[in-house]
C-alpha positions as CSV (number, residue, x, y, z in Angstrom):
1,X,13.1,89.4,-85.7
2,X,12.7,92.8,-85.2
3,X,13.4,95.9,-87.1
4,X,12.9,99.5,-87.2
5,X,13.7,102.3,-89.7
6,X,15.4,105.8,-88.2
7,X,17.3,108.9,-89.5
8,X,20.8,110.2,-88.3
9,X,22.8,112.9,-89.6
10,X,26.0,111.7,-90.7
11,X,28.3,114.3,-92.3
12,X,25.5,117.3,-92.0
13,X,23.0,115.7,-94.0
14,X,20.0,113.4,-92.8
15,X,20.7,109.3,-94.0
16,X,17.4,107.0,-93.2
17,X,18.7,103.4,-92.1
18,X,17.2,100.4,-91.2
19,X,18.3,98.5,-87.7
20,X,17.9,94.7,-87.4
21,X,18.5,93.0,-84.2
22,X,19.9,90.0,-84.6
23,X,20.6,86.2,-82.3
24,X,22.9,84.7,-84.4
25,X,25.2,88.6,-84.5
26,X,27.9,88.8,-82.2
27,X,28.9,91.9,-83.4
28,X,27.4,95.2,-84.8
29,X,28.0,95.3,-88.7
30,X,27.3,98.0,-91.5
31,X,25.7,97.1,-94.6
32,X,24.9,99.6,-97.6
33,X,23.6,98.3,-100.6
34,X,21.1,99.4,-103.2
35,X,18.2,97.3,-102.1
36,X,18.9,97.9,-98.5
37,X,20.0,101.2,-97.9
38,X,21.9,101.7,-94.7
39,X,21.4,98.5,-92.7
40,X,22.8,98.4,-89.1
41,X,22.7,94.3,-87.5
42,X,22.6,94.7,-83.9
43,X,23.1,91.5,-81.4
44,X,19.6,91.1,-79.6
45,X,20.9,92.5,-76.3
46,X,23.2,95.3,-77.3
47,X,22.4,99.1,-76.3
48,X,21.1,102.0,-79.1
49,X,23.9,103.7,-77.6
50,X,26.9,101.0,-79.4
51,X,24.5,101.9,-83.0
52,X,24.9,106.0,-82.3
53,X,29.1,105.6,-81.8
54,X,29.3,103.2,-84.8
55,X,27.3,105.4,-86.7
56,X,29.8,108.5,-85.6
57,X,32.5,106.6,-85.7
58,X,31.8,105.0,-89.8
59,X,30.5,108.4,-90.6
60,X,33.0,109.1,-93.4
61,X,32.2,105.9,-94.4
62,X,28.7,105.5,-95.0
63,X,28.2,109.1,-96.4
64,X,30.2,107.3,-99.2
65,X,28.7,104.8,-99.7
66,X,25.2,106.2,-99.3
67,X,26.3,108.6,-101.8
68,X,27.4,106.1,-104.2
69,X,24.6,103.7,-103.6
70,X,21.6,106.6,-104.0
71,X,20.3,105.3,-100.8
72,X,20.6,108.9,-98.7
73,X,16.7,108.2,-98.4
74,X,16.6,104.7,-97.9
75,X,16.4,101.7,-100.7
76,X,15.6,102.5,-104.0
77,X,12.4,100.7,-104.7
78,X,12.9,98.5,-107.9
79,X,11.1,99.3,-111.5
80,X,8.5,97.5,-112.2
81,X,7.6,97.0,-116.1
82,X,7.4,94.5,-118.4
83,X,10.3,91.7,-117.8
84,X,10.2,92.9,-114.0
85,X,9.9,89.7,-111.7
86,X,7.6,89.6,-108.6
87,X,7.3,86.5,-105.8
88,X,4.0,85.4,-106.0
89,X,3.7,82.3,-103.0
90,X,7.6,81.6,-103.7
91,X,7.1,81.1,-107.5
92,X,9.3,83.9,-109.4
93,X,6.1,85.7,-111.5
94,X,7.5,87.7,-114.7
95,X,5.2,90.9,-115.5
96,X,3.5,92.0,-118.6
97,X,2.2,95.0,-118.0
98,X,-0.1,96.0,-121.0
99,X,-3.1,98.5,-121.4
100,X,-6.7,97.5,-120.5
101,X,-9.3,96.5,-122.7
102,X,-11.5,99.4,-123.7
103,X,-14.3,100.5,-121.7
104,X,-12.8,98.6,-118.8
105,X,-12.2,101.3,-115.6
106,X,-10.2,99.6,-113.7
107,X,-7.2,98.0,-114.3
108,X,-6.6,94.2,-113.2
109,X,-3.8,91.5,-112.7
110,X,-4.6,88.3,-114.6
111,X,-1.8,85.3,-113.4
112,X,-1.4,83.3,-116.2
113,X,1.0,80.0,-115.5
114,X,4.7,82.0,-114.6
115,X,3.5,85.4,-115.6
116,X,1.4,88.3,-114.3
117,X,-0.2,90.3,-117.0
118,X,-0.7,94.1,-115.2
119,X,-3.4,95.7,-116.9
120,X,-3.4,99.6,-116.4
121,X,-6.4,102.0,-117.3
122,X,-5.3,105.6,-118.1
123,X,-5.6,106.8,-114.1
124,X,-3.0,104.2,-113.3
125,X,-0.5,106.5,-114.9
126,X,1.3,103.6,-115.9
127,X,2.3,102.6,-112.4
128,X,1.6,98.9,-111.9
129,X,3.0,99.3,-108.4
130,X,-1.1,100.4,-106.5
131,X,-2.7,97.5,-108.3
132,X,-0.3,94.8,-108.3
133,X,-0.1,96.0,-104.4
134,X,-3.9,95.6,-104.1
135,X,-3.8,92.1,-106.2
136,X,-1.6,90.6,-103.4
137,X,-3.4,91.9,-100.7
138,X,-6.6,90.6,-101.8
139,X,-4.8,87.0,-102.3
140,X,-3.0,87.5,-99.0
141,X,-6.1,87.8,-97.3
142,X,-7.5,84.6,-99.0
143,X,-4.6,82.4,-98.3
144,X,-3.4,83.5,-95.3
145,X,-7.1,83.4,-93.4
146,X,-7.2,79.6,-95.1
147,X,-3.8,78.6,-93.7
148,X,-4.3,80.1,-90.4
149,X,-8.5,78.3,-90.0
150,X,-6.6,75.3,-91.1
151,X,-3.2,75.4,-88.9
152,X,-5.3,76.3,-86.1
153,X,-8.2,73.5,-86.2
154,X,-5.4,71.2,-86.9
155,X,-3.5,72.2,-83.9
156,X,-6.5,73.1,-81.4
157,X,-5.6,76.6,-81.4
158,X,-8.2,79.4,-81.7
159,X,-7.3,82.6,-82.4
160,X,-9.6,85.3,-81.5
161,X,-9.2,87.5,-85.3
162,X,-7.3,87.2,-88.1
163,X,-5.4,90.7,-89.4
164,X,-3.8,91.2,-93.0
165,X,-2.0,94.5,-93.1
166,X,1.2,96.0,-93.7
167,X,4.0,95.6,-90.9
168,X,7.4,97.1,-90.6
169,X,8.5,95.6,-88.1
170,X,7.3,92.0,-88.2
171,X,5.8,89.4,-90.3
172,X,3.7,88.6,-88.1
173,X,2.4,88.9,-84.3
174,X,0.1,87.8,-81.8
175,X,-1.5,89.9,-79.3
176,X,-3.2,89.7,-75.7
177,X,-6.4,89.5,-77.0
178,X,-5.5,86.5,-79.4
179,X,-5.5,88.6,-82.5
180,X,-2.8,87.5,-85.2
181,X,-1.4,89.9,-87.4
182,X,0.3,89.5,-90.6
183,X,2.4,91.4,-93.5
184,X,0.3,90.8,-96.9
185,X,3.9,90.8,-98.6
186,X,4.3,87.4,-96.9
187,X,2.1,86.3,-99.7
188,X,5.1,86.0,-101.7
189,X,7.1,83.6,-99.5
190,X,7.0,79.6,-100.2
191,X,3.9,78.0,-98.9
192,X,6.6,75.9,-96.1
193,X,7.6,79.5,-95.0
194,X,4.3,81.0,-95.0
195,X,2.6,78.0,-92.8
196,X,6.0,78.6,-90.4
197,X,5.2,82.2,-89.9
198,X,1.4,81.4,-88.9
199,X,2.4,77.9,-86.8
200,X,4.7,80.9,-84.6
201,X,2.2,83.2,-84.3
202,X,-0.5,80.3,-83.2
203,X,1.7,78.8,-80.6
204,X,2.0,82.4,-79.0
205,X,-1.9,82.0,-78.1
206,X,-0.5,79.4,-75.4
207,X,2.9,81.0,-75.0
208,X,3.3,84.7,-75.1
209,X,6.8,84.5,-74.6
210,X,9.6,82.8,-76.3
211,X,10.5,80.2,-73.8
212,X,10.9,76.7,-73.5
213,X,7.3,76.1,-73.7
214,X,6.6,78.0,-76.9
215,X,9.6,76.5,-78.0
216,X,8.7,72.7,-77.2
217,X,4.7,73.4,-78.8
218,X,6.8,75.1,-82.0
219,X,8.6,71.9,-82.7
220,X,5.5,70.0,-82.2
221,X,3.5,71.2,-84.7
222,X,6.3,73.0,-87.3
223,X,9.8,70.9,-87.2
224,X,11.1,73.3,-89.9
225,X,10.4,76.1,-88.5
226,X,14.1,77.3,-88.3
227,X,15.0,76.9,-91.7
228,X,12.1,78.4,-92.7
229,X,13.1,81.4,-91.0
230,X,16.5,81.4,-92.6
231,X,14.8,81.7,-95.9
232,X,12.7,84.6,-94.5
233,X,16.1,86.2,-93.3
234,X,17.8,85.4,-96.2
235,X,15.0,86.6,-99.5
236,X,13.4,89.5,-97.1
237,X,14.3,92.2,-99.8
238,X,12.8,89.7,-102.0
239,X,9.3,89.9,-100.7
240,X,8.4,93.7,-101.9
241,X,7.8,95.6,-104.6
């Protein structure tokens, strides 16, 4: 599924929105909401130029409800404090975030059964965001290279390298070369989901494509595949913090 992010002006002033094309869409739709923004769904084969007149056309519209929503510059990124919950491999983790010990200079995140305890130091002016950022990266990179050895020797696939980054656009990808790619933040989808994200991106080293090849080898080695990706449609302003 791809997405982008872009700015218009609607009503003189600049509005940041996020545009997700779509298979199942038949038609374009507008969608503001707090944790969204300024979503546009576009069917997978319709023009930029049927998004520009919708946006001219609804611009009344969604300088309202940008307005009332705070979203002018996009989704308002959720506090995180103590009580705040964070997706950690689809289990919902509740924060602590607490002081560290003395002497310690740098802060940590210690997961303890259904909780996270964020410890800050004094240079984290107490933003748990960085480190709890840095915590799932680091386990991202753990899991996600062990799914992907494991899928892949399973399967008889070999990719060439294995990426853990940050991706707007896509959870994951599969290049030329054979290199996957993958969001860290898909860390924080159910293990089912996770494995059907990384059993896509290993087929592509056969298929570059999505036809009925890739789709055949897909179904061969992850049958729930599609509701997976439901899920991922359906919790993706879930996965982020």
């Amino acid at each position: 599924m791809k997405e982008q992010t872009a700015v218009a002006v609607i009503c003189d002033k600049p509005v940041r929105y996020r545009v997700r094309r779509s298979d199942r869409a038949r038609r374009l739709s507008l969608q503001v909401s707090p944790r969204k923004g300024l979503e546009v769904v576009l069917p997978r084969r319709w023009s930029l130029a049927e998004l520009e007149r919708a946006l001219r056309e609804h611009a009344l519209w969604i300088d309202e409800q940008v307005e009332r929503f705070d979203v002018r510059q996009g989704p308002r990124s959720p506090e995180l404090s103590t009580g705040s919950r964070v997706l950690v491999l689809g289990r919902p983790r509740t924060l602590l975030v607490e002081g560290a010990e003395p002497g310690r200079r740098r802060g940590r995140v210690v997961a303890e059964n259904d909780r996270l305890r964020v410890q800050l130091t004094p240079d984290d002016l107490l933003d748990p965001r960085p480190l709890l950022e840095r915590w799932l990266r680091r386990l991202a990179r753990r899991h996600l290279e062990a799914r992907v050895c494991e899928l892949a020797a399973t399967h008889g696939l070999a990719p060439s390298r294995i990426i853990i980054g940050e991706r707007t656009s896509r959870w994951g990808s599969c290049s030329h070369k054979g290199n996957l790619s993958f969001c860290y933040r898909l860390v924080m989808a159910p293990p089912a989901v996770i494995d059907a994200v990384v059993c896509h991106e290993l087929c592509h080293l056969r298929h570059l494509n999505h036809g009925p090849g890739f789709r055949k080898l897909l179904t061969e080695v992850c049958p729930e595949h599609d509701e997976s990706m439901s899920w991922l449609r359906d919790h993706h302003d879930d996965l982020q913090i």
